[in-house]
C-alpha positions as CSV (number, residue, x, y, z in Angstrom):
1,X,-79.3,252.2,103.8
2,X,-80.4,253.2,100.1
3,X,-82.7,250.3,100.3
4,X,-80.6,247.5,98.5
5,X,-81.3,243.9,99.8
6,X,-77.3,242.8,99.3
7,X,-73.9,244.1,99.4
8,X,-70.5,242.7,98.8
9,X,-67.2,243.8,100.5
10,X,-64.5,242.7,98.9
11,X,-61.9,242.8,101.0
12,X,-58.3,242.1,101.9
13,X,-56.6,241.7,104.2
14,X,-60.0,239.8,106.2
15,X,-60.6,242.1,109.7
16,X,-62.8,239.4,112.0
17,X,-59.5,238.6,114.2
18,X,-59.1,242.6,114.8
19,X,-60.3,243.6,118.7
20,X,-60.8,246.9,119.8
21,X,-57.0,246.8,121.1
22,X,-55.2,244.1,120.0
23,X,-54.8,242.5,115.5
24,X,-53.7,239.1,114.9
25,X,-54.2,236.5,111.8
26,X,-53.8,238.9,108.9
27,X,-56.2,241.3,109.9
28,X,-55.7,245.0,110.9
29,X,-59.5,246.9,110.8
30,X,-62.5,244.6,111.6
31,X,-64.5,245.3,108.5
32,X,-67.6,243.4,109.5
33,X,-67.8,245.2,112.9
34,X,-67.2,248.9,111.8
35,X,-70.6,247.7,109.2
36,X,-71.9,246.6,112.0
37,X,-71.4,249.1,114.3
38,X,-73.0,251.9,111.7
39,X,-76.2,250.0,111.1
40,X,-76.9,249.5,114.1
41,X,-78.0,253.0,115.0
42,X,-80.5,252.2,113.0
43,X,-82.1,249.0,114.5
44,X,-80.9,245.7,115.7
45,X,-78.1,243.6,113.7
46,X,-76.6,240.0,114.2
47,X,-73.1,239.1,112.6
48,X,-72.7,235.4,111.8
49,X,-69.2,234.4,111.1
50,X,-69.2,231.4,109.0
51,X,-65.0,231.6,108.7
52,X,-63.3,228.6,110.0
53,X,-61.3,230.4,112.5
54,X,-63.4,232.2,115.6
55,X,-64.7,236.1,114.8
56,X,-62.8,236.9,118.4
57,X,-62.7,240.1,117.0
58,X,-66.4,241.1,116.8
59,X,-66.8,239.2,120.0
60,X,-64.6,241.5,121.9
61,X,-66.1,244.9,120.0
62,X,-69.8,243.6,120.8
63,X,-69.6,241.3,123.9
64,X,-71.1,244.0,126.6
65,X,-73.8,244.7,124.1
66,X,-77.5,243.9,122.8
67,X,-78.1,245.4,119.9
68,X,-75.7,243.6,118.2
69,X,-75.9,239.3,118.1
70,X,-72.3,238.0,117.0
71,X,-72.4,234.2,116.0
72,X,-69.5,232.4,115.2
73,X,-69.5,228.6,114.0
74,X,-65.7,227.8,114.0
75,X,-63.0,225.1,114.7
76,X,-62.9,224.6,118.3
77,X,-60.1,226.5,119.6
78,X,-58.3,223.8,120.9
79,X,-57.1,223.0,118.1
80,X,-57.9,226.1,115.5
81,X,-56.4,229.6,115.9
82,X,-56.9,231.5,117.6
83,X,-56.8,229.2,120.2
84,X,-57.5,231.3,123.0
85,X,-61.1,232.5,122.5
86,X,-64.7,230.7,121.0
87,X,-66.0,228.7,123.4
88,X,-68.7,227.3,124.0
89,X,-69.4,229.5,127.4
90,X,-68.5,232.3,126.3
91,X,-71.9,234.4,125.9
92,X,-71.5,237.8,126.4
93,X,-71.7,240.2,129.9
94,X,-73.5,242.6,131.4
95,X,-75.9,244.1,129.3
96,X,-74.9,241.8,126.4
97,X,-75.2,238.3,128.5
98,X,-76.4,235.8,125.8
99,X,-76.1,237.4,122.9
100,X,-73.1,236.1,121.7
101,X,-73.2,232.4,121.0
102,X,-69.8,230.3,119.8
103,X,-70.7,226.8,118.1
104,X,-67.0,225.6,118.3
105,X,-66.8,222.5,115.5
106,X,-65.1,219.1,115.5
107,X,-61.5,218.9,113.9
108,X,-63.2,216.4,111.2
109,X,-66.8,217.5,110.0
110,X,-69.2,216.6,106.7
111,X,-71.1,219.2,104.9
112,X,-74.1,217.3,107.0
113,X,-72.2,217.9,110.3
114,X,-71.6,221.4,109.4
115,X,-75.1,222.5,108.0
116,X,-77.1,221.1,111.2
117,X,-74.5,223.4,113.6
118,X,-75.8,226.4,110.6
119,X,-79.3,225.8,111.3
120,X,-78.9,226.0,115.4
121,X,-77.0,229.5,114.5
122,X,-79.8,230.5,112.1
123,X,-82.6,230.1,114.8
124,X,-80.8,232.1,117.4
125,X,-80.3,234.8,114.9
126,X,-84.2,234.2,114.1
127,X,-85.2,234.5,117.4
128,X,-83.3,237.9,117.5
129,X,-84.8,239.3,114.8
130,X,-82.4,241.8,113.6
131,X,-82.9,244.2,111.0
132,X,-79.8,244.0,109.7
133,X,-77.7,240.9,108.9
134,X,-74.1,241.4,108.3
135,X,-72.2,238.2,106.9
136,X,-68.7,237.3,107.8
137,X,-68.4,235.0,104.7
138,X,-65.1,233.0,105.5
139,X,-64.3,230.1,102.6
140,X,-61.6,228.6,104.1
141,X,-64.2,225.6,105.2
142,X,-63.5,224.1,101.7
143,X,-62.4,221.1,101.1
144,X,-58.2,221.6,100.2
145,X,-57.8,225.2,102.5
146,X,-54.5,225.3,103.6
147,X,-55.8,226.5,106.7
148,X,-58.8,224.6,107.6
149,X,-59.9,220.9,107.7
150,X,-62.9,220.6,106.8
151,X,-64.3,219.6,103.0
152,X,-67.4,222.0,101.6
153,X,-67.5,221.6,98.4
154,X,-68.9,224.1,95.4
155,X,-72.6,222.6,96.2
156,X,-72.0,222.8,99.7
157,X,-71.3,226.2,99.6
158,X,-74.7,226.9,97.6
159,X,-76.6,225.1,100.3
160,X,-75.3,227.7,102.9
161,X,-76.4,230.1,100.9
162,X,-79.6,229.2,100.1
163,X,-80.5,228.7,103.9
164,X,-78.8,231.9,105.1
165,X,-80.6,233.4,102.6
166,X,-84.0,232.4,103.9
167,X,-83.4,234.7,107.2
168,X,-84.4,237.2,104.6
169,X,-82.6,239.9,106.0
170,X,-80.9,242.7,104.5
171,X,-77.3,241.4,104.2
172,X,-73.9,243.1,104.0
173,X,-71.7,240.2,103.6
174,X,-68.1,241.0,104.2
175,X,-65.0,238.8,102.8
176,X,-63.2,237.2,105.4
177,X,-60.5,233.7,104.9
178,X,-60.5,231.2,102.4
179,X,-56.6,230.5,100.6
180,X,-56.8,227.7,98.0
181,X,-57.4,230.3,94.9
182,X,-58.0,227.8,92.4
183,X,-61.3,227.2,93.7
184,X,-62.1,230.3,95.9
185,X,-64.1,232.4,92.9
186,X,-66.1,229.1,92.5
187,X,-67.2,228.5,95.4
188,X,-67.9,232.3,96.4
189,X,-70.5,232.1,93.1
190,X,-71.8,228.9,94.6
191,X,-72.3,230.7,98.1
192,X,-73.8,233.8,96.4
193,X,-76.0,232.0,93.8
194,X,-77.9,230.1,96.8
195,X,-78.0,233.1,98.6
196,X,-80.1,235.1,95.9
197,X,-81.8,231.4,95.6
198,X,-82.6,230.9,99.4
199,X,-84.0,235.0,99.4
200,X,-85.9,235.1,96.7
201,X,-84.7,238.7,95.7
C-alpha cells in the first residue's frame, strides 16, 4: 500500500491448506488469504497458488466471493493431498460462481506440461484484471521434493517467473511448500530473478 511493486513473506509454517474452520498439512493461519483479504478493500485481487498441493484453503475463505479470483494449479486430488478438494468443477457459488478456477495436473508432468496449464491460469487472472496479485509461491514442484512428483528445475523456475511477472501486477508473494533444502534457496532466486525479469521493475 506504500506504493512498492513486490513483497516477500517469508513464512513458516506455509497457511494455503488453513479454511476458515478447519487446518491441515502444516498449516495453522492462511497467510496468503489474511493479504488477501486486506487488499482487497481496496480494489480487486486474484491469488494464484502455484504449490503442488490444492490452496483448499483460500478456496473455502473466497469461494462465495468476486472480489477475490483464487487459482490453483495443483496435483489432481486423486492422488495429491488433500485429496478431497481441487477439482476441476469446482468454481465458486453464489456471488462468487466462476471465480475460482482449479487446473488439477497429471501425476507425471514436464516443465512444458506445466508452463502451458500456467499460461491458461494467467489469462483468467488477465481477464480479471485485479489490482492486486497475491502469490502463493509453493516450490515443492521441483524436481527431488519429497512431497511432489514433478521435476522444475532452477531454469524452470525462472521461466515461471518471468511470465508471472508479465501480469504486471503489484505482487505480495507469500511462501508456501517446497522440502528438499539443498536446492530450495536456488530455485526461490531463480523464481524471483525471472519475476523482476518478466516485470520489468
Amino acid at each position: 500500500m506504500g506504493g512498492h511493486r513486490l513483497a516477500y513473506a517469508l513464512v513458516r509454517p506455509p497457511g494455503h491448506h488453513s479454511e476458515r474452520r478447519a487446518f491441515g498439512g502444516f498449516c495453522y493461519l492462511n497467510h496468503n488469504a489474511i493479504a488477501a483479504n486486506f487488499l482487497a478493500a481496496h480494489g480487486r485481487v486474484a491469488i494464484l497458488d502455484l504449490d503442488y498441493h490444492h490452496g483448499n484453503g483460500q478456496q473455502d475463505i473466497f469461494y462465495a466471493r468476486r472480489d477475490v479470483l483464487t487459482v490453483s494449479l495443483h496435483g489432481d486430488p486423486k492422488f495429491a493431498y488433500p485429496y478431497f478438494t481441487g477439482f476441476a468443477d469446482e468454481t465458486g457459488e453464489g456471488e462468487g460462481e466462476g471465480f475460482n478456477l482449479n487446473l488439477p495436473l497429471p501425476e507425471h508432468l514436464d516443465p512444458p506440461g506445466y508452463l502451458k496449464a500456467l499460461q491458461r491460469a494467467l489469462q483468467r487472472i488477465e481477464a480479471f484484471d485485479p489490482r492486486f496479485l497475491v502469490l502463493a509461491l509453493g516450490l515443492d514442484t521441483a524436481r527431488g521434493d519429497p512431497t511432489g512428483t514433478w521435476a522444475h528445475r532452477p531454469e524452470d523456475f525462472r521461466r515461471l517467473g518471468v511470465e508471472v511477472g508479465r501480469l504486471g501486477r503489484p505482487t505480495v508473494v507469500v511462501q508456501e511448500g517446497g522440502y528438499k533444502t539443498r536446492t530450495l534457496g536456488l530455485n526461490a532466486r531463480r523464481f524471483f530473478e525471472g519475476l523482476a525479469e518478466g516485470s520489468r521493475w
